[in-house]
N, C-alpha and C positions, 0 to 999 in steps of 0.2 A: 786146706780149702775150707772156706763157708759159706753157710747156706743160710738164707731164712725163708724158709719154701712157706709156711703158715699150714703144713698141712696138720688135722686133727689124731688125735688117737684116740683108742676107743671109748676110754675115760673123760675125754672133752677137755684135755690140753694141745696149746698148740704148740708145735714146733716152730722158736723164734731166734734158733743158733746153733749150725753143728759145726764144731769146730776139733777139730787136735783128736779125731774117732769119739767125741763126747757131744750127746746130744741134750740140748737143754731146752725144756717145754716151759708152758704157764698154759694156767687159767685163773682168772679172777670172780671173786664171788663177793655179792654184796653182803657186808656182816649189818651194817643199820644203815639208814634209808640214806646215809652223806659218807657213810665208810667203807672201802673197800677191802678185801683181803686179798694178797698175791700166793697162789700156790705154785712152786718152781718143785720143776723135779727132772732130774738128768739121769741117764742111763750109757754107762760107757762098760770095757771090758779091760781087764790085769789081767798080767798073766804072773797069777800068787795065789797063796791061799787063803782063806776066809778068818782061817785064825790073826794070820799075819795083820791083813784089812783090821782088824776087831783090833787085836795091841797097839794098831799105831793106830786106834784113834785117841787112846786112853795115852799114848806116851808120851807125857811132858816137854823133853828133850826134844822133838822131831815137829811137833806141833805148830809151831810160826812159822816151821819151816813150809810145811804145803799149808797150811791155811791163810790163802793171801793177804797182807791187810793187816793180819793180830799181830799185837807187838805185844801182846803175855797172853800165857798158856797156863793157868793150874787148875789141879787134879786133885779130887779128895776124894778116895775108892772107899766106897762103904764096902761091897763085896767082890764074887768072882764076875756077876751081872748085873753090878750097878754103881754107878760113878757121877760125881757131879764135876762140870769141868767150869770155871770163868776166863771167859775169854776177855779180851781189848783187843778194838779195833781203831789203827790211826787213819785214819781214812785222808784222803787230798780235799781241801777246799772244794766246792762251799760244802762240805756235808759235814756235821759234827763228829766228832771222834766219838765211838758208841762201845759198849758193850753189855755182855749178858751170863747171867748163871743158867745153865742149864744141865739139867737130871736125866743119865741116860738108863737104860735099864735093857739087856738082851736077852736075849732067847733061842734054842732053837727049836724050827720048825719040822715036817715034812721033809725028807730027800735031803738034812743036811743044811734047809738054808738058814739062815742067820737073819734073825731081825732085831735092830737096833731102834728103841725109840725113845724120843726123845723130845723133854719141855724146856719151857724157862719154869723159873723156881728161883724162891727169895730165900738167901742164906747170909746167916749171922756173921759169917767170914770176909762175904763180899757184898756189903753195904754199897748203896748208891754214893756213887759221887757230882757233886752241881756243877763240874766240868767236863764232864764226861755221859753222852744221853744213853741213859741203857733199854735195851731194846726187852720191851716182853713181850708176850704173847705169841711166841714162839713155839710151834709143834712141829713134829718130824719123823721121817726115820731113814735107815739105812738098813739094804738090802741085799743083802751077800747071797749069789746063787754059784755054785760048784757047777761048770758044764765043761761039754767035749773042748769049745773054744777057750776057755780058761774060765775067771772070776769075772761073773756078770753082778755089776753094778748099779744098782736103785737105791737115789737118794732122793728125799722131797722133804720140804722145807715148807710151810704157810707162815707169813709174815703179814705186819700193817704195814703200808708203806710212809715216809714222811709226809704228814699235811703240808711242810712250809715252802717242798722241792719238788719243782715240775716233773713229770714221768718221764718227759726226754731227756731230762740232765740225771738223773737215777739211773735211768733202766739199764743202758751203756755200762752202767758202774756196778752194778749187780750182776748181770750178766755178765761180763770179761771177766770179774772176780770170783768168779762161781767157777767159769771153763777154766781160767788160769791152776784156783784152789784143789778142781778133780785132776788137771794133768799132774800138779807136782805128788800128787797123793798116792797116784799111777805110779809118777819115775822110783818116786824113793822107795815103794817095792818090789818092783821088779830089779831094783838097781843093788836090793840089797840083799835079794835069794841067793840060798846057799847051792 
């Protein structure tokens, strides 16, 4: 079932898609007086562990597989807490085929939970290419909480979005790609506990 009820949370995103038990918010904030910024952030629950969530972000091998969209995945592990990954995205017409380096770095907190965050960042490995638009300015993170109901999930993402593409032929595409990317992320750990 889904929903777009539009209602707030207490941080001032809205609720604009609950689908497959995953809820996906926005709010938007102006960065200069003609630019917008979109922060998304979803919150769903696994039932797995924090560690498992944490490896298969970093696993090359499994990577296209929930990340909808990307048709390459690599990985270059500086340590045990930090990793840089470059993704590609083949995306459907009209949107360009895009992708991004981005530097993750974790931690743990408090009670166990897990915080992943994460930028873009320009590496000597994966130069830009003129066919392909790569996305920067990208911040984020991910947040792994250990509860009675299993592995509760916070992920938020702040992006620009295209100047050249209207918000109603986007937003659709961001959104389903996003609930699609958290359900497959779900199956393939619960699907692969021991």
């Amino acid at each position: 079932m889904e929903s777009n009820d539009g209602h707030h949370d207490s941080s001032g995103y809205i609720l604009v898609k609950k689908s497959k038990g995953i809820e996906l918010y926005e709010k938007w904030h102006e960065i200069t007086t003609d630019r917008m910024a979109r922060e998304v952030k979803v919150m769903y629950t696994i039932h797995a562990s924090a560690a498992s969530a944490v490896s298969l972000l970093s696993d090359e091998a499994k990577a296209t597989q929930w990340n909808k969209g990307s048709s390459m995945y690599q990985v270059i592990t500086k340590d045990d807490h930090s990793w840089i990954s470059y993704i590609q995205y083949d995306l459907p017409w009209p949107v360009d085929n895009q992708d991004c380096v981005l530097q993750y770095n974790s931690s743990y907190t408090i009670n166990n939970h897990i915080v992943i965050n994460f930028k873009s960042v320009e590496h000597v490995i994966f130069p830009s290419s003129k066919n392909i638009s790569r996305i920067t300015d990208i911040r984020g993170k991910w947040i792994f909480r250990e509860t009675s109901e299993g592995l509760r999930v916070e992920y938020s993402i702040t992006t620009t979005p295209s100047l050249t593409l209207p918000h109603w032929l986007t937003d659709p595409l961001v959104r389903n790609n996003l609930i699609d990317t958290m359900d497959e992320f779900r199956n393939i750990l619960e699907t692969s506990k021991n």
